[in-house]
One Martini backbone bead per residue (centre of mass of N, CA, C, O) as a GRO file, in nm:
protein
  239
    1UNK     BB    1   0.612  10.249 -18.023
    2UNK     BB    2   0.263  10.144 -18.030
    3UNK     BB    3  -0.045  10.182 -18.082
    4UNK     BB    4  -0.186   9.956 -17.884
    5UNK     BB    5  -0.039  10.132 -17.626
    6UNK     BB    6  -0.227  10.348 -17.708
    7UNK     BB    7  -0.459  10.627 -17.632
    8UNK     BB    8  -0.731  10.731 -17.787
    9UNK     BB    9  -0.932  10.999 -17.885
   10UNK     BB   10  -1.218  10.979 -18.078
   11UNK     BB   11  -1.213  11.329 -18.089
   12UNK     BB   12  -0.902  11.298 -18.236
   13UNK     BB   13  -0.950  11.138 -18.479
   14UNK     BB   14  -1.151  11.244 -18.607
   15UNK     BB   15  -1.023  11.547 -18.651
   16UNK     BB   16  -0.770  11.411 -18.832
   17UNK     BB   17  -0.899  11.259 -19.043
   18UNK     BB   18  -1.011  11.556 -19.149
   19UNK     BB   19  -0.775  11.676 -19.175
   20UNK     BB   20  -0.565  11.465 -19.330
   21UNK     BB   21  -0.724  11.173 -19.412
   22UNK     BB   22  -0.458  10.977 -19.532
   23UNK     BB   23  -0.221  11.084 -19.321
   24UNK     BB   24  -0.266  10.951 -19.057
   25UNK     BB   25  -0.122  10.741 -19.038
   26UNK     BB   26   0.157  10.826 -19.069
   27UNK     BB   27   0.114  11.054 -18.821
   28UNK     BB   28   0.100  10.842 -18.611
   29UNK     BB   29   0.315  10.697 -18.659
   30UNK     BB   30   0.558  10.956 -18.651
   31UNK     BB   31   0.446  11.043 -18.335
   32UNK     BB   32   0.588  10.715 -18.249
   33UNK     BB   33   0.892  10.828 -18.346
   34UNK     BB   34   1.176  10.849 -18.296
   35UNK     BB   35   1.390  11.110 -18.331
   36UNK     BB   36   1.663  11.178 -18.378
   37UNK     BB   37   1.974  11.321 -18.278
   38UNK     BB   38   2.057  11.629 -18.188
   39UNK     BB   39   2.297  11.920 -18.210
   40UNK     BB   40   2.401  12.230 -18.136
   41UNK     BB   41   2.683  12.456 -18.185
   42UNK     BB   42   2.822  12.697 -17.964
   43UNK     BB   43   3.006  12.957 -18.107
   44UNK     BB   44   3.019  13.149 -17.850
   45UNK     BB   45   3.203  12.958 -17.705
   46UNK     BB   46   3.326  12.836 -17.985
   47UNK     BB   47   3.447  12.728 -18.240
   48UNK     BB   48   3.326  12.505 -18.438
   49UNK     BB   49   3.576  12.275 -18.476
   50UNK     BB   50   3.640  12.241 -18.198
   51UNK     BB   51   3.347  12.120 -18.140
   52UNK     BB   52   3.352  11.897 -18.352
   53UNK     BB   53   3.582  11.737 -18.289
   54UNK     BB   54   3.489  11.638 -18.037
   55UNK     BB   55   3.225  11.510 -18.081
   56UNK     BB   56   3.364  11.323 -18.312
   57UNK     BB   57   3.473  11.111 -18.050
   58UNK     BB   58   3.183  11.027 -17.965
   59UNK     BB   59   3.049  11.027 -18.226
   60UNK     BB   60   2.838  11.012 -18.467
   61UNK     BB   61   2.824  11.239 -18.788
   62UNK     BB   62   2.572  11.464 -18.900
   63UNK     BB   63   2.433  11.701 -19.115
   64UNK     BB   64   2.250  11.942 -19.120
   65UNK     BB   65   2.080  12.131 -19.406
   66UNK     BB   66   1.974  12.383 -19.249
   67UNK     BB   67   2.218  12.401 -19.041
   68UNK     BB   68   2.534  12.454 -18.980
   69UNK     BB   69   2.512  12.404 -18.629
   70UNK     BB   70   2.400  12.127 -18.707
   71UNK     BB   71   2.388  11.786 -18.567
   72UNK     BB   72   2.377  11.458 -18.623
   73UNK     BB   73   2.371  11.182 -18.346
   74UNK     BB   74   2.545  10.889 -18.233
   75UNK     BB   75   2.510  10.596 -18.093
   76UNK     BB   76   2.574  10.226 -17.957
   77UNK     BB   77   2.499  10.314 -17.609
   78UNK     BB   78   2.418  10.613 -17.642
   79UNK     BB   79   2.162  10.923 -17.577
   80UNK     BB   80   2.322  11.074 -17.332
   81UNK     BB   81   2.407  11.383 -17.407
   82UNK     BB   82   2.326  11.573 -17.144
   83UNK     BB   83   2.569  11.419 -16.985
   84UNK     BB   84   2.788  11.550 -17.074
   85UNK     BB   85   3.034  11.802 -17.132
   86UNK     BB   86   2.949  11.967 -17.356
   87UNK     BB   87   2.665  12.037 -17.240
   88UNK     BB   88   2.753  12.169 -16.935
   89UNK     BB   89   2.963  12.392 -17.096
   90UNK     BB   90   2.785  12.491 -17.375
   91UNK     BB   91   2.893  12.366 -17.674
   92UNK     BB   92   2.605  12.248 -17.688
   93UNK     BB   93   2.230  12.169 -17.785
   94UNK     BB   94   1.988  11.971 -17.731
   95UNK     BB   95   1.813  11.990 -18.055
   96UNK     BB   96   1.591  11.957 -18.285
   97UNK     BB   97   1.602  11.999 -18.614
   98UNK     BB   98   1.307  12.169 -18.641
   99UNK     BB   99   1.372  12.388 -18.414
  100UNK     BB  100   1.597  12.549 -18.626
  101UNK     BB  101   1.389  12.690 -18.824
  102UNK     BB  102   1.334  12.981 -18.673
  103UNK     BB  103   1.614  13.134 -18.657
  104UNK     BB  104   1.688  13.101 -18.951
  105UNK     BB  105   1.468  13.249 -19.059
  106UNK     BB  106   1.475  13.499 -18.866
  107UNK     BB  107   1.788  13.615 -18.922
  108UNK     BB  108   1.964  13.762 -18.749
  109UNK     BB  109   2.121  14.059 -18.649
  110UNK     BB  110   2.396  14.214 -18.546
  111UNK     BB  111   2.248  14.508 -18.368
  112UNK     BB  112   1.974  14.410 -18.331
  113UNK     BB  113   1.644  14.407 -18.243
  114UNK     BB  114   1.507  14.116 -18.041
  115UNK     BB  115   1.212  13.923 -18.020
  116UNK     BB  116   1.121  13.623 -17.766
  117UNK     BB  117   0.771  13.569 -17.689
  118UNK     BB  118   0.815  13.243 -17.619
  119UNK     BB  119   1.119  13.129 -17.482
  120UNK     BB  120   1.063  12.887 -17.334
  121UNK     BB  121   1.362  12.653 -17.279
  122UNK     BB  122   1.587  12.813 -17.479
  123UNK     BB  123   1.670  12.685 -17.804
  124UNK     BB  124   1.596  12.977 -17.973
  125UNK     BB  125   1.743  13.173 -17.795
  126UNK     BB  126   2.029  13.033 -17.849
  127UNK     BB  127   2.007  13.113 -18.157
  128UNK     BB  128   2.002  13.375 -18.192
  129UNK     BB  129   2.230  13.483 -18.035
  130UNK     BB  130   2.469  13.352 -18.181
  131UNK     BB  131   2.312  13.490 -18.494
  132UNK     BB  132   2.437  13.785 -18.321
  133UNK     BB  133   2.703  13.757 -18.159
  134UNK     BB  134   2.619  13.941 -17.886
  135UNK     BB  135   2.465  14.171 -18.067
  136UNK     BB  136   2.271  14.345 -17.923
  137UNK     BB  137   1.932  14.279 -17.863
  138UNK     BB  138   1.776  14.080 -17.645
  139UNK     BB  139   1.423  13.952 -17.573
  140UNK     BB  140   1.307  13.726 -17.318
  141UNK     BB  141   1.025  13.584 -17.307
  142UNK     BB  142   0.789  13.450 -17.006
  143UNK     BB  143   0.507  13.404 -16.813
  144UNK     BB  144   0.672  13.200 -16.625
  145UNK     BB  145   0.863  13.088 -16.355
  146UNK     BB  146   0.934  12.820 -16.405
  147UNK     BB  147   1.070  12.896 -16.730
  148UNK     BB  148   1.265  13.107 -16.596
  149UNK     BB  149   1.492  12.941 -16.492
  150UNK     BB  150   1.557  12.750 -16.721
  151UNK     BB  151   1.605  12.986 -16.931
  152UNK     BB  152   1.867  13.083 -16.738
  153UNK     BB  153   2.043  12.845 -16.763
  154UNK     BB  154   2.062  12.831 -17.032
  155UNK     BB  155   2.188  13.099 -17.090
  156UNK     BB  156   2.441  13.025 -16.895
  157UNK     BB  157   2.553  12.804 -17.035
  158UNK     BB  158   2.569  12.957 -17.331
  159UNK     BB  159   2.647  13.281 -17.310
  160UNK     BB  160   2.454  13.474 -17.286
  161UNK     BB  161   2.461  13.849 -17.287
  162UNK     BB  162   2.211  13.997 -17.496
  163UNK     BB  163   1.990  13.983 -17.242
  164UNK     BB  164   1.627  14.052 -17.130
  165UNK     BB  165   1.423  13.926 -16.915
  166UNK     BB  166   1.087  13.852 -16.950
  167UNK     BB  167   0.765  13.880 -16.726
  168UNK     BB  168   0.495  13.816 -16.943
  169UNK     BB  169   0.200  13.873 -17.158
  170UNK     BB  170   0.332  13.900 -17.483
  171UNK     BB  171   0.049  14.120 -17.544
  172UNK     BB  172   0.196  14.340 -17.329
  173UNK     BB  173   0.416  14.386 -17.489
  174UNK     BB  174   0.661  14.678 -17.562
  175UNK     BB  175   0.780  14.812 -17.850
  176UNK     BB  176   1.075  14.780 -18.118
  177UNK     BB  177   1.109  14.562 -18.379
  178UNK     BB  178   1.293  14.372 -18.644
  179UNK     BB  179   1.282  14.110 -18.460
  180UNK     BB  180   1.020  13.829 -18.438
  181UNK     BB  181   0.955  13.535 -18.204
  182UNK     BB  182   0.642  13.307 -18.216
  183UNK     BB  183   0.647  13.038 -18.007
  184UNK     BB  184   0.342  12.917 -17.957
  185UNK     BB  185   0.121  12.781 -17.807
  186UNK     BB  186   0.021  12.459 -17.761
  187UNK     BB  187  -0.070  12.134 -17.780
  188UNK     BB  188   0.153  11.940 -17.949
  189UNK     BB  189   0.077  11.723 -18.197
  190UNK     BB  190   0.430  11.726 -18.309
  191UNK     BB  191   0.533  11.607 -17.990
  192UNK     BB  192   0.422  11.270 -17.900
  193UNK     BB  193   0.723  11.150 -17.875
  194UNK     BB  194   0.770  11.343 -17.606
  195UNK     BB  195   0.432  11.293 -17.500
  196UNK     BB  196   0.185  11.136 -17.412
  197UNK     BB  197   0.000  11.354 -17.262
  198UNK     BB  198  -0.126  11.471 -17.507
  199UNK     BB  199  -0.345  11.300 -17.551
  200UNK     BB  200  -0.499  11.326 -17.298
  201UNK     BB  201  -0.519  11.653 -17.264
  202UNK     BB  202  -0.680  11.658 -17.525
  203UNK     BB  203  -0.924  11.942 -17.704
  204UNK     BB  204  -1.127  12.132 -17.838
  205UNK     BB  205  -1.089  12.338 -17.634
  206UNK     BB  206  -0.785  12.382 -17.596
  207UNK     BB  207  -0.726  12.470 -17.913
  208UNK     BB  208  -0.935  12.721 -17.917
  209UNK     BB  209  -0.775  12.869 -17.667
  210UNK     BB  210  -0.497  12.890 -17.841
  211UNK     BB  211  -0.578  13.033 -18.088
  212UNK     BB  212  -0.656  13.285 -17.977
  213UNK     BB  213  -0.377  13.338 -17.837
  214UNK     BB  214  -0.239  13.360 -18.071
  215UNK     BB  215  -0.386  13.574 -18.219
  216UNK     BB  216  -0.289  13.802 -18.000
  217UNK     BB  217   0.019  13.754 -18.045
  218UNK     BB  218   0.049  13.813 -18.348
  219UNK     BB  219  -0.057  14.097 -18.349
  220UNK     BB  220   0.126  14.218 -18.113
  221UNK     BB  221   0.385  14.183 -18.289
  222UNK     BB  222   0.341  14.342 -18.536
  223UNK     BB  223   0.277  14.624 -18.366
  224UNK     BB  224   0.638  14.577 -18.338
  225UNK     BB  225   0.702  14.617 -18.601
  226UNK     BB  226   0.925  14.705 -18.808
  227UNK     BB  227   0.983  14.837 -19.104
  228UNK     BB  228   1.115  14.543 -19.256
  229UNK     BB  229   1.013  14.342 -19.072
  230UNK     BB  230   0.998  14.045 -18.905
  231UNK     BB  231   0.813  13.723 -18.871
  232UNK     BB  232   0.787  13.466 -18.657
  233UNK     BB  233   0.614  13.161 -18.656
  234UNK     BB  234   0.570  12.922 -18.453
  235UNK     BB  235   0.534  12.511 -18.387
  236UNK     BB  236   0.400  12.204 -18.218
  237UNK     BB  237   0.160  12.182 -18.425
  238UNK     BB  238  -0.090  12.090 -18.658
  239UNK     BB  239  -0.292  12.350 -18.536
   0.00000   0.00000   0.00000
């Protein structure tokens, strides 16, 4: 993509120049940038050499440095990784490298109690199973209907057992967490290179009511929140 080819809104360019400065033209560089693909391993479904050897027939293969089931894969000819047989079988899971780093941050442990607040369309939700080995309680909750259906299938495809969907606002739900992942609405402005529609719908206005629901969100996680329990935010939006 080109910038001259995008159109930008002067009260997008005007706020993010004041954000970030003499960063702006780099981040809109790699806004316009196509990410590397990669992939997650879903060790739930078989151990990681065995998919990885499989994997390693298909494609050139570089491992994640933050995740040790993640890894960068190329190929000369495709990049439709989505219709192997790998991902429809749930023993890969494509997913963006930095996508990866809130269930490692969040580091859940099997047999403990942990809530996905904001969980469609599940690859933290089955990154965290995985990292629980299908062991103690999983909620993934999320607002929408149409995000549960999409979040159910991606469960079902990779095997997740100990998970219990729920669906309503985030906010008013009840319960006593080890460890909460509150990855929350947001206007998207850190994944521009996956939707030119973020620049078209974005507004000040958007910004401000996603930032109060956010700080709803991330309240009502605290209040859930076992002492000495952990609490991960993730955006994919620079703020």
């Amino acid at each position: 993509m080109q910038r001259e080819d995008v159109t930008i809104k002067p009260a997008f360019e005007e706020r993010y120049r004041a954000l970030l400065g003499e960063r702006y033209e780099e981040f809109l560089k790699r806004s316009l940038t196509f990410l590397r693909r990669s992939v997650r391993i879903n060790t739930l479904k078989a151990p990681r050499y065995t998919i990885l050897r499989q994997l390693e027939a298909q494609f050139t293969v570089e491992p994640v440095a933050w995740c040790p089931d993640g890894f960068f894969v190329e190929h000369a000819e495709r990049r439709d990784i989505g219709n192997t047989t790998l991902h429809s079988l749930g023993l890969i899971y494509v997913q963006e490298a930095a996508s990866m780093i809130p269930a490692m941050v969040l580091d859940p442990q099997p047999g403990e109690r942990v809530l996905d607040m904001c969980a469609s369309p599940g690859s933290k939700t089955t990154h965290i199973a995985q990292l629980m080995r299908n062991q103690g309680t999983l909620i993934a909750n999320d607002i929408r209907g149409d995000r549960i259906k999409s979040l159910g299938l991606n469960l079902q495809r990779c095997g997740v057992s100990n998970i219990i969907v729920t669906q309503g606002q985030g906010q008013f739900i009840k319960g006593e967490f080890d460890r909460i992942l509150v990855d929350a609405p947001c206007s998207g402005t850190g994944a521009i290179r996956k939707s030119l529609k973020t620049l078209l719908i974005w507004n000040p206005t958007m910004v401000s009511r996603l930032a109060k629901q956010q700080q709803a969100l991330l309240a009502r996680a605290y209040a859930m929140l076992r002492p000495g329990g952990t609490l991960v935010y993730s955006t994919c939006s620079v703020e």
